[in-house]
TORMI-520490 format. One record per residue: x, y, z of N, C-alpha, C in turn. Coordinates in pm, whole numbers, padded with zeros to 5 digits, always signed. Example, Ala and Ser with C-alpha at 12.3 -4.5 7.8 and 13.67 -1.06 7.14 Angstrom:
2
+01319-00569+00780+01230-00450+00780+01320-00330+00780 +01285-00225+00708+01367-00106+00714+01290+00003+00787 
***
This chain:
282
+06761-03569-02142+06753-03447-02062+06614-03438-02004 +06628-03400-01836+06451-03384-01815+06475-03233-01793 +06337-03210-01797+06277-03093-01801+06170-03061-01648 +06179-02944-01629+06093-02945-01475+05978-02886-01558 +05851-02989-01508+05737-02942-01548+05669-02785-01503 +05748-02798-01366+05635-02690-01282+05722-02550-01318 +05649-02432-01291+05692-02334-01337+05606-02273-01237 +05646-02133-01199+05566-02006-01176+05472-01931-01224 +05382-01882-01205+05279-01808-01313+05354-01639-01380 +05370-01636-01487+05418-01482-01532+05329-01390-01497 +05396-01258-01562+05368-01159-01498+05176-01127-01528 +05157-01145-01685+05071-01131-01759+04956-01246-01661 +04961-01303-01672+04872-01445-01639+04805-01353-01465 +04940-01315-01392+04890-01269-01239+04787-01182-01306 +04838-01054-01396+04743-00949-01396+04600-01003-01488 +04568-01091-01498+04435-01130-01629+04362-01229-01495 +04436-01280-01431+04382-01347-01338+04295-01242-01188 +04445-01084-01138+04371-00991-01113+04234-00897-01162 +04246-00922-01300+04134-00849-01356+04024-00917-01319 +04007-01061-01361+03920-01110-01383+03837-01142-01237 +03883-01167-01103+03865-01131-00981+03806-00968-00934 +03873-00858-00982+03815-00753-01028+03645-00748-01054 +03655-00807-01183+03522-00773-01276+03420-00852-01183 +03468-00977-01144+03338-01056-01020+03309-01028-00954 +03397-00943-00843+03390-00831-00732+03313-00748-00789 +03308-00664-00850+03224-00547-00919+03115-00605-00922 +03100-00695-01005+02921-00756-01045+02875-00817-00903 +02903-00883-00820+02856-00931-00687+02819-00814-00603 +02889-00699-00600+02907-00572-00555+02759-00489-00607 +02731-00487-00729+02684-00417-00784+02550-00461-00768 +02504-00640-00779+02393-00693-00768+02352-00663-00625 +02448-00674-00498+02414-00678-00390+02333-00491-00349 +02425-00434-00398+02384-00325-00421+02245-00260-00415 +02195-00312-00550+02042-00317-00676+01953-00344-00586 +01968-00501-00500+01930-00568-00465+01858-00470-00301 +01935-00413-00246+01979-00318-00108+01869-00202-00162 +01926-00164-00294+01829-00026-00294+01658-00056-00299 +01651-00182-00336+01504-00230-00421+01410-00223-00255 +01510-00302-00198+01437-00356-00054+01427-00218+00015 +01507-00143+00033+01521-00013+00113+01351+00072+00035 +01371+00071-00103+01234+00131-00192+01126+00128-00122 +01104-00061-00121+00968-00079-00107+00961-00042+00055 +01045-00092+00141+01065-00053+00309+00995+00065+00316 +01087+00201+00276+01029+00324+00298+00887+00325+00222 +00879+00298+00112+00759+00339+00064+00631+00338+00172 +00618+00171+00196+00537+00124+00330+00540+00194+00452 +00660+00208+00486+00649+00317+00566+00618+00426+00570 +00563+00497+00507+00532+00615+00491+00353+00615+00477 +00312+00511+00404+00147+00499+00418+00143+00459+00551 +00227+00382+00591+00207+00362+00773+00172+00522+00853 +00269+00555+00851+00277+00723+00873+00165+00773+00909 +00132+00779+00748-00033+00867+00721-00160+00791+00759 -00126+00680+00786-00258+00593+00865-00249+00625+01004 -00114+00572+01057-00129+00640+01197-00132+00780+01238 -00182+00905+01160-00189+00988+01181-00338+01019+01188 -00340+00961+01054-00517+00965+01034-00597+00891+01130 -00540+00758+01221-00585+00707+01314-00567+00802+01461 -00452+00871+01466-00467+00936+01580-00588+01062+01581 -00607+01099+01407-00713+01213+01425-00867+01118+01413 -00893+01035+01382-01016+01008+01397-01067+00972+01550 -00966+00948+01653-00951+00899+01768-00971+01010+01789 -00918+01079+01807-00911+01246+01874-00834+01266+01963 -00705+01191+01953-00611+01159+02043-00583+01354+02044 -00557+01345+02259-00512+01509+02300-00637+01583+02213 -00762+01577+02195-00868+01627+02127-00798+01729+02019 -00752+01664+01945-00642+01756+01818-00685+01650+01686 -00602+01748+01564-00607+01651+01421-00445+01615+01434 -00450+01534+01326-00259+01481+01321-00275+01483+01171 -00138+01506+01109-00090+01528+00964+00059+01494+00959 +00124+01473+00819+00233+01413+00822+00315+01537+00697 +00420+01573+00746+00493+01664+00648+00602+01581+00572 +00631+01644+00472+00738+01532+00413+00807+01642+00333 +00943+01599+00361+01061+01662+00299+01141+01573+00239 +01273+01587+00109+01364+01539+00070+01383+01377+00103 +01451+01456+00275+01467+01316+00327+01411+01276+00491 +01302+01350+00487+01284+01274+00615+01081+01287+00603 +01028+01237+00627+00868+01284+00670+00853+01293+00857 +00742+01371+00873+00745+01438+00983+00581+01434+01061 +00598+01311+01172+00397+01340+01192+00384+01480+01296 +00252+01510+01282+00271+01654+01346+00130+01635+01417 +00105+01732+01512-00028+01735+01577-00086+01915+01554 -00209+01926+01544-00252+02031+01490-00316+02074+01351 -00362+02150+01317-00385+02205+01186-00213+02220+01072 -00170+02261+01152-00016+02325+01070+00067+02271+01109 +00162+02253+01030+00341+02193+01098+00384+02285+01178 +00447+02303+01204+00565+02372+01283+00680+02293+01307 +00792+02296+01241+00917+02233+01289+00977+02208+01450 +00920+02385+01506+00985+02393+01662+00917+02296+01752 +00813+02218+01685+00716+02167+01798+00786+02013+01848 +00813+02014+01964+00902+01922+02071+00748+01785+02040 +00632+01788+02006+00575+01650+01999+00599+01611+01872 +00669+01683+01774+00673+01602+01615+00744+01505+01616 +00679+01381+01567+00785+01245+01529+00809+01261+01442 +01008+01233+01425+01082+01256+01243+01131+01144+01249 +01074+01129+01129+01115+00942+01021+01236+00946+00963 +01368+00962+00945+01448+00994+00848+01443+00849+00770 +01447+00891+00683+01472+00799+00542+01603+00767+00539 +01616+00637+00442+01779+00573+00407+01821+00685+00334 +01963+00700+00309+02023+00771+00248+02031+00725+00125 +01984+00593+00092+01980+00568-00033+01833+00578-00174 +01734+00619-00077+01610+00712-00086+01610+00792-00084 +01456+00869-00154+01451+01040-00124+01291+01025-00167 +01216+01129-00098+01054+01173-00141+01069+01293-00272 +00989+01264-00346+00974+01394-00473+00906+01392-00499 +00852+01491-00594+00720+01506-00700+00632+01511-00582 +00580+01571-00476+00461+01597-00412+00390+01672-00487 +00266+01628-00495+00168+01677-00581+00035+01665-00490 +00017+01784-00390-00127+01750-00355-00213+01881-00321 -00316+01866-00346-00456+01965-00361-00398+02048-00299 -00400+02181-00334-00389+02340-00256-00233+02337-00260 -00119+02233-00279+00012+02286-00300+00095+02212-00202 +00218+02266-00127+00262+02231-00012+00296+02068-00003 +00328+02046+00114+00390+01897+00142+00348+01877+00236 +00236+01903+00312+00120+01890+00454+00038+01774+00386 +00025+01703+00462-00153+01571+00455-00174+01589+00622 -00289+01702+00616-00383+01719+00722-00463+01633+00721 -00549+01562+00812-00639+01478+00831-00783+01542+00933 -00904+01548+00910-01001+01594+00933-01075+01502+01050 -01093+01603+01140-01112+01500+01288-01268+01440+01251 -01319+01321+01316-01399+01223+01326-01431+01191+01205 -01382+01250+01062-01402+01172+00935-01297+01100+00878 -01174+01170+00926-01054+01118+00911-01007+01123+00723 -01094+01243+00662-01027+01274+00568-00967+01400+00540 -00925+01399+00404-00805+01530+00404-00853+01565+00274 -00819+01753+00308-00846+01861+00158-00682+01847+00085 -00605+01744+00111-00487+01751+00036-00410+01584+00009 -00510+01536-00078-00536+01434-00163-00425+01431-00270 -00398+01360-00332-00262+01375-00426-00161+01241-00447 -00023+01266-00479+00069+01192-00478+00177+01209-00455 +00299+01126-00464+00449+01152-00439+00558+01077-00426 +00625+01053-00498+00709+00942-00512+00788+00901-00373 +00800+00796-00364+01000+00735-00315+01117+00723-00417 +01223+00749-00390+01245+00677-00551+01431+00673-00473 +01459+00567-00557+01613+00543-00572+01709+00682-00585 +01773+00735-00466+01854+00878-00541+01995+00806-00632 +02019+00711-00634+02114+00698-00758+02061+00657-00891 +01913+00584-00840+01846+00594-01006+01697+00642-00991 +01668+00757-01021+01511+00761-00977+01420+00732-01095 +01443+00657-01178+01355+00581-01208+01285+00469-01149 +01386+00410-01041+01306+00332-00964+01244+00390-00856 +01113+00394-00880+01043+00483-00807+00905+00393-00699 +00830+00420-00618+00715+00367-00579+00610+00476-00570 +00534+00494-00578+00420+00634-00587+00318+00573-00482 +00281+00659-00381+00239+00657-00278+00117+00780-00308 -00012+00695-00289-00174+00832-00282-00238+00857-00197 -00249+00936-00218-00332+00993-00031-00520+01032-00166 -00606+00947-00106-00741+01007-00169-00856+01110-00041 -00916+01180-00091-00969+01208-00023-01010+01185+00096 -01129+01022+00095-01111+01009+00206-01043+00979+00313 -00917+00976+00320-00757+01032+00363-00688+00890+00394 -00726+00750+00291-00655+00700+00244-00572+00679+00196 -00471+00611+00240-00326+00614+00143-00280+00443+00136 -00184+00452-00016-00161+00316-00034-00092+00315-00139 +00021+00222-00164+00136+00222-00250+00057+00218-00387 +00055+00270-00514-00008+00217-00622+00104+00141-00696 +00067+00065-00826+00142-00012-00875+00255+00057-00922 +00355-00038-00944+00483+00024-00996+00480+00090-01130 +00405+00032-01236+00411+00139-01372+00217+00079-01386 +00234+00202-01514+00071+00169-01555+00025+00082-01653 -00055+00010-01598-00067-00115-01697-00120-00063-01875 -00173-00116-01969-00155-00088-02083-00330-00029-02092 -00342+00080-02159-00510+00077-02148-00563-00050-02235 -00725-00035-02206-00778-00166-02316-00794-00293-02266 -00699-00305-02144-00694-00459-02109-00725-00468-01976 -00736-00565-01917-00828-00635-01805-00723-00576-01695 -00571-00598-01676-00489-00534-01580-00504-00378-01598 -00600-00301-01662-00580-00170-01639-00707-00139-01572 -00807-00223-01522-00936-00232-01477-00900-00237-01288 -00986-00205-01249-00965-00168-01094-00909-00313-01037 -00797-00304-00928-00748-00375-00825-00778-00320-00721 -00775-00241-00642-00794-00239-00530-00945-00123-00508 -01007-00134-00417-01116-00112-00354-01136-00021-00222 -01132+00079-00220-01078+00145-00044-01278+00169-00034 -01311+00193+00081-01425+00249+00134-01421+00185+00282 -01502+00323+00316-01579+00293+00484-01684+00242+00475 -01679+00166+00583-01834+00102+00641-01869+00199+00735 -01973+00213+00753-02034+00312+00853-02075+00233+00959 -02007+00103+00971-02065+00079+01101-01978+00022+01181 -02012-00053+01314-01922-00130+01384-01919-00257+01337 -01802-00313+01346-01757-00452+01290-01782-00542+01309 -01756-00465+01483-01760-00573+01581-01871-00696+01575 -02002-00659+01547-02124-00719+01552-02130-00852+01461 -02058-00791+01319-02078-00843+01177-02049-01038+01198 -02136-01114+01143-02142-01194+01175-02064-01328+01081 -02107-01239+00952-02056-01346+00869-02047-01244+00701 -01927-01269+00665-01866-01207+00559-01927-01338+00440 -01987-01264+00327-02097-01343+00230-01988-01313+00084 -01976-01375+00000-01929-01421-00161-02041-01430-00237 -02118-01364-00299-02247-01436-00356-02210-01428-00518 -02176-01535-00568-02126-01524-00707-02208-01587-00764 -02324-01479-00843-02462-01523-00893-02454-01621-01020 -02571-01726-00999-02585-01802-01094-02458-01920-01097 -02375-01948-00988-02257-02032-00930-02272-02071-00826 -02198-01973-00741-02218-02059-00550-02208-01924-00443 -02207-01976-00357-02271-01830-00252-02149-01896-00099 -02037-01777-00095-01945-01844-00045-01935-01790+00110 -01975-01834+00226-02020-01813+00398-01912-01827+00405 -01829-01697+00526-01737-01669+00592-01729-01641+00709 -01710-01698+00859-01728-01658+00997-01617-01540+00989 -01680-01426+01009-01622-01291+01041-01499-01257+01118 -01553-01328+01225-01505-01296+01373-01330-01440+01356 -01324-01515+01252-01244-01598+01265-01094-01510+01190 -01137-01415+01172-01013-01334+01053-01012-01182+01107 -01087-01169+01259-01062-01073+01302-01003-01053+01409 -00888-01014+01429-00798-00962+01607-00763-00815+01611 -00798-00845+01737-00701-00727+01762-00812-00565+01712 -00920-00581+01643-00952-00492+01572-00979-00480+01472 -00847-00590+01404-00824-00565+01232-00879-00668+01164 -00936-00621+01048-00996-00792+00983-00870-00810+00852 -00891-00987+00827-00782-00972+00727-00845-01138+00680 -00875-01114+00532-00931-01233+00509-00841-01263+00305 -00792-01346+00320-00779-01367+00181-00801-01518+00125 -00847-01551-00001-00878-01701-00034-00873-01672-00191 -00873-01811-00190-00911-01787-00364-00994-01926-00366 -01139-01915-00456-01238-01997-00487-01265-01994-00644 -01314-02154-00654-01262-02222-00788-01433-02179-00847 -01532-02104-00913-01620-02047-00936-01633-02111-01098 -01682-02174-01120-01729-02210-01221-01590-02235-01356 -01475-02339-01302-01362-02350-01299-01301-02252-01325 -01282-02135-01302-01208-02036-01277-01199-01974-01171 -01083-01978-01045-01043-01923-00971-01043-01756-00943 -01137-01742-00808-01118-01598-00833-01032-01608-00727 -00972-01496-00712-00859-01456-00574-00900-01347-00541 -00883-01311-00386-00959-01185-00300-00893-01163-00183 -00896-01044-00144-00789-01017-00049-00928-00872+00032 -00976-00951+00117-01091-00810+00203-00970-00772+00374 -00975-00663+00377-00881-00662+00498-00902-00516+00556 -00910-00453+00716-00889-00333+00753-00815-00225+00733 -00794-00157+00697-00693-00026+00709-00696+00066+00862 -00779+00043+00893-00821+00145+01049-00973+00135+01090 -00998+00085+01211-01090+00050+01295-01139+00162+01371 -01292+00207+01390-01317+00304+01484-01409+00218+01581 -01483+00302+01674-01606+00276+01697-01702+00185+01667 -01737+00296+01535-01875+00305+01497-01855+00295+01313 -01689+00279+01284-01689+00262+01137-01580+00232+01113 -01538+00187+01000-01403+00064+01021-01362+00132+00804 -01226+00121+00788-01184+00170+00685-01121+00041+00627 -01210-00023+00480-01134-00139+00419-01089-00155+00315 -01032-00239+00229-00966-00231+00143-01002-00373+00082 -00994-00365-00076-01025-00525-00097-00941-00510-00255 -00909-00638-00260-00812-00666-00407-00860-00713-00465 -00864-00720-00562-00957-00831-00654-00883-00797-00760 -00785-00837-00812-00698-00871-00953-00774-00894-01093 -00787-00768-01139-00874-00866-01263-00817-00954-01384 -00698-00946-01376-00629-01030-01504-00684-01234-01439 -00736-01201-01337-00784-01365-01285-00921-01373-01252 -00961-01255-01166-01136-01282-01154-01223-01250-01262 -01322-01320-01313-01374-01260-01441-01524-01252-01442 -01567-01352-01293-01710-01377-01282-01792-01219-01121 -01941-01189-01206-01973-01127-01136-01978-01157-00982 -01952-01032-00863-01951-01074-00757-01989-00969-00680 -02098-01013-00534-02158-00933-00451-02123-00940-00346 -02052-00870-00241-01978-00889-00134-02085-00825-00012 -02118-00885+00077-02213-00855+00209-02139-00849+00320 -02160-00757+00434-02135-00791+00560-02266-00823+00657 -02314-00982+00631-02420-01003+00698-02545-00977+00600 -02649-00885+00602-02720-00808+00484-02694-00727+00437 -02574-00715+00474-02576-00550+00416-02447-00615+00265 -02539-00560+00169-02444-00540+00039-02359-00488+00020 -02217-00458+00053-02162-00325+00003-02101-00325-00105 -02076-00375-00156-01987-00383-00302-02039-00483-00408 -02034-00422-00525-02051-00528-00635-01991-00511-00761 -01932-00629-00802-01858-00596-00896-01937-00686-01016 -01884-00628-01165-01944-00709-01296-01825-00793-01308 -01873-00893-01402-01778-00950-01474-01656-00883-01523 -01673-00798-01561-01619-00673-01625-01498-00663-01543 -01504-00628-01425-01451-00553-01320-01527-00400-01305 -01610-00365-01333-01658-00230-01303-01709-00265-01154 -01715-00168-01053-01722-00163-00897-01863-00087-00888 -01934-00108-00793-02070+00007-00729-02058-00012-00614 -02057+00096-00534-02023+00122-00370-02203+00126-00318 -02218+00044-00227-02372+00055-00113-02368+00209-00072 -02427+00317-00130-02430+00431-00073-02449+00425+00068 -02551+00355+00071-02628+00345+00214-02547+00309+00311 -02435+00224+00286-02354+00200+00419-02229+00204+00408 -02202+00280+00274-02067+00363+00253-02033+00532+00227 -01978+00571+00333-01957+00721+00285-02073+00757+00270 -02170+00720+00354-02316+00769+00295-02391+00767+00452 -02574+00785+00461-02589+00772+00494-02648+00669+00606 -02625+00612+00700-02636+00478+00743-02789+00452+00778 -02878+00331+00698-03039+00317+00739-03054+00266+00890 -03156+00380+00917-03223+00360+01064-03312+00216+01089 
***
């Protein structure tokens, strides 16, 4: 007697085979998802220090001889021209945010959800913070600071541990009080090692400077990131990284002669009064 090998699949087998198609769909679904909200996070986040730079750039300019400030709600932030918001005003640019975002926790000096910016200094009496964050999980969050001198910039995602070298300064904001334009040569002087010459003008367009390297200092690599935030005139707003879980050797940073920054081994920072936020020598 033969027997027919082939058969049909039963009923059970279709539905375990449906499930299991199911559960892959879901997880592909779900990663793509995660994946959507993470990118959308960091997107808006950036966008929004964009915002407050180009606002703060239109008030140090004196663009329409006015200040500019950025309002922020739920779901949208709002640049404005003037001292005060006003919603009715036909020149406000509105940002709406993804729907899969939202702004919270504003927390800044005197109250409110205004970052005014102060004409030809280009800082603000409403310094503070305020999240982005995931509205289906707001724990995933990005925290965005506005400092006095009306700087803003994503800070890290959580806080590193006290005690240890990652809880020691990364980033660096200050003005130069002067024009850039001139600056000839960006200096590394890493004492008692090597003294590292940079042509200025080769990492600068457009306005903006943007210089990053990493140098092998007495076999340990430091890494550095010096770059513009906003260009004036007569004074230019920068920013510099310096990671300390990798740089460990002291370092003196010049534009030309002029000293402005120095850091210890340590990572502890000292700002050039004289040609930061200070007064500039005659």
């Amino acid at each position: 007697m033969t027997h027919n090998s082939q058969r049909g699949f039963t009923m059970i087998e279709i539905l375990v085979a449906i499930g299991v198609l199911a559960i892959i769909g879901t997880t592909v679904f779900v990663g793509f998802s995660t994946a959507t909200e993470s990118a959308d996070l960091k997107t808006s986040a950036f966008k929004v220090v964009d915002a407050l730079q180009f606002a703060r750039t239109r008030t140090i300019a004196s663009l329409a001889s006015s200040q500019y400030g950025v309002h922020f709600e739920q779901t949208q932030y709002v640049l404005f021209r003037g001292a005060a918001y006003s919603a009715l005003d036909p020149d406000n640019i509105v940002y709406p945010l993804s729907s899969r975002v939202e702004i919270a926790d504003i927390t800044l000096a005197g109250g409110g959800s205004d970052v005014v910016f102060d004409r030809l200094t280009g800082k603000t009496a409403q310094e503070g913070t305020l999240s982005v964050r995931v509205v289906a999980d707001p724990s995933q969050l990005k925290i965005v600071e506005i400092s006095v001198a009306g700087r803003a910039d994503v800070s890290a995602d959580a806080l590193p541990p006290a005690g240890t070298r990652v809880s020691d300064t990364r980033h660096v904001h200050f003005t130069y009080n002067q024009s850039i334009g001139g600056i000839g040569e960006l200096i590394l002087d890493f004492p008692g090692y090597l003294t590292q010459n940079i042509t200025f003008s080769d990492y600068l367009s457009g306005g903006i400077f943007d210089w990053s390297g990493t140098i092998n200092v007495g076999g340990s690599n430091q890494v550095l990131r010096i770059h513009t935030h906003a260009t004036g005139v007569s004074s230019a707003d920068f920013s510099i990284t310096r990671d300390v879980r990798y740089n460990d050797k002291e370092l003196y940073i010049y534009f030309d002669t002029d000293n402005v920054i120095h850091y210890t081994a340590a990572g502890a920072v000292t700002e050039n009064s004289l040609w930061i936020n200070g007064v500039v020598p005659q």
